[in-house]
C-alpha positions, 0 to 999 in steps of 0.5 A, a space after each residue: 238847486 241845479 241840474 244833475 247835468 249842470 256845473 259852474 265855473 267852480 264846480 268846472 275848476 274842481 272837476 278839472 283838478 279831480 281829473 288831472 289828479 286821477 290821470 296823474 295818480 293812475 300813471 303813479 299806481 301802474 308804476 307802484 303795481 308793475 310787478 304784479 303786472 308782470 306776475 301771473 295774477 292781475 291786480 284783482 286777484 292779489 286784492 282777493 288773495 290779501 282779503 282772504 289772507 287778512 280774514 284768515 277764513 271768509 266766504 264768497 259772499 264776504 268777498 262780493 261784499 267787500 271788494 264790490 266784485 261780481 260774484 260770477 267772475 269771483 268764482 272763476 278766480 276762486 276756481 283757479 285759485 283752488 286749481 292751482 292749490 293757492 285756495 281751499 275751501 270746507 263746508 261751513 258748518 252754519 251754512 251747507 250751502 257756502 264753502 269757508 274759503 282760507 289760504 293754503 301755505 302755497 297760497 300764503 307763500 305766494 300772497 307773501 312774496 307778491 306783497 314783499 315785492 310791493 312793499 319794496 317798489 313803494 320803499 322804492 319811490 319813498 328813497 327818491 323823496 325827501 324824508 321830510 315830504 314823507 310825513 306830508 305825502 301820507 298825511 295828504 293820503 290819510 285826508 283824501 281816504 278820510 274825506 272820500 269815505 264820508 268819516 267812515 275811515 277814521 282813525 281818532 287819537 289822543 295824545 298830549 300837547 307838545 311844541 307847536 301846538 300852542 300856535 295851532 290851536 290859536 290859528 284854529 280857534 281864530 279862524 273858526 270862530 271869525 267863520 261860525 260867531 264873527 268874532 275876529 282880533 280882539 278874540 285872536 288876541 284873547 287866545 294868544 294872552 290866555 296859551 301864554 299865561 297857561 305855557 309859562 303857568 307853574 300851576 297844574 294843566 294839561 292841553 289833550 290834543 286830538 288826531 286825525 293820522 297826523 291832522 289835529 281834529 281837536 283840541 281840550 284844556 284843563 288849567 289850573 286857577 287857584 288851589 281850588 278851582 280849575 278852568 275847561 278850556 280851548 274847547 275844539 272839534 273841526 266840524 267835519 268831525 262833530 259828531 262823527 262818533 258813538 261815543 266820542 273819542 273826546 269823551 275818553 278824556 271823561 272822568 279826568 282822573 283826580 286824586 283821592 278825595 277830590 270832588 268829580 269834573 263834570 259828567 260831559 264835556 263842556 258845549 262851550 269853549 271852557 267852564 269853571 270847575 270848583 274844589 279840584 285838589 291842587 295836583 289833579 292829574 296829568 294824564 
């Protein structure tokens, strides 16, 4: 293992573009924070402000956890603010000794107005772009939020599959499976033969993709065999994401919902890629 104070021509490469990006994103938050340096109140005051407003009621100590703040400089702030009518505060009823802190209209005016601002210089800097880089810029955004906070910040949907996914889902199943079991074209080819034989399929199935924001995490099928067999498969999660939740947001797919009088999936989900599953009724649903 190496040294705390030791890095290598890699490490050195990615430290480097960390830096560069930090210069370059502080440069771009001042610009997106110029109004706020032109108000009365700095940029920490106005992240109090919304803390407050988006509780409704919280106290000093919710604060100092939240925003990692030291409490003695909170204080002052919350004393200005109380000064200047944006903040009030009442006795908590649990505890004699801290005060519940909540907005006053002054302050929900004032916290309204800075926010607005804010929202139309951002607007702003998205009307100099084009729209299709939009979705990119934010999902660029969503990742590094994702990835920083360890998986503590996500977001997990499940939607159905639609146009493009058919080739993603190959391109991940490739890849991973070369990089975890070695396994490389005759598989690649294995996949492209069964996601076209299911797309041009007139039996029932459903493809469920999951998301990150806009990044695909994961990936499930159910394809129909026959009148009564269906067949699990393109079994996915990225391995960042495994086992990332309690209970999986994979598992919402569990039980599939089937008609009356048809026998049940399995319990769990599958740990390999698909699994048979015997005496389905020929329609099982699609959602």
């Amino acid at each position: 293992m190496r040294g705390a104070g030791s890095m290598d021509s890699k490490t050195d490469e990615f430290v480097a573009e960390i830096r560069n990006f930090n210069r370059f994103y502080t440069n771009f938050i001042g610009l997106v924070n110029r109004h706020i340096l032109q108000s009365p109140y700095s940029l920490a005051e106005v992240r109090v402000l919304l803390e407050i407003d988006t509780a409704g009621k919280c106290t000093a100590r919710d604060l100092t956890g939240k925003l990692d703040i030291d409490p003695g400089y909170l204080s002052r702030m919350l004393s200005r603010f109380v000064k200047n009518g944006l903040v009030e505060g009442s006795v908590s009823p649990s505890d004699g000794r801290a005060k519940i802190l909540s907005l006053t209209d002054k302050g929900r005016d004032t916290f309204r107005q800075i926010s607005s601002e804010s929202s139309r210089q951002v607007a702003s800097i998205l009307g100099e772009l084009p729209e299709k880089d939009w979705l990119r810029l934010v999902s660029s955004m969503r990742s590094i939020r994702s990835i920083l906070s360890k998986g503590e910040d996500k977001n997990i949907t499940i939607r159905t599959h639609r146009i493009g996914d058919l080739g993603y889902i190959t391109y991940r199943h490739a890849v991973l499976y070369q990089e975890e079991y070695g396994l490389g074209p005759v598989f690649e080819e294995y996949l492209l033969e069964g996601l076209l034989a299911f797309s041009r399929s007139e039996r029932p199935g459903t493809i469920w993709i999951a998301e990150d924001g806009d990044q695909i995490v994961g990936s499930i099928a159910i394809a129909g065999i026959d009148s009564e067999t269906a067949q699990l498969r393109w079994f996915l999660i990225e391995p960042e994401y495994r086992g990332r939740w309690r209970p999986s947001p994979m598992r919402r797919l569990w039980p599939l919902r089937l008609p009356r009088g048809s026998s049940l999936f399995p319990r769990r989900p599958p740990r390999s890629g698909w699994c048979c599953v015997r005496k389905c009724a020929p329609a099982f649903s699609q959602g």
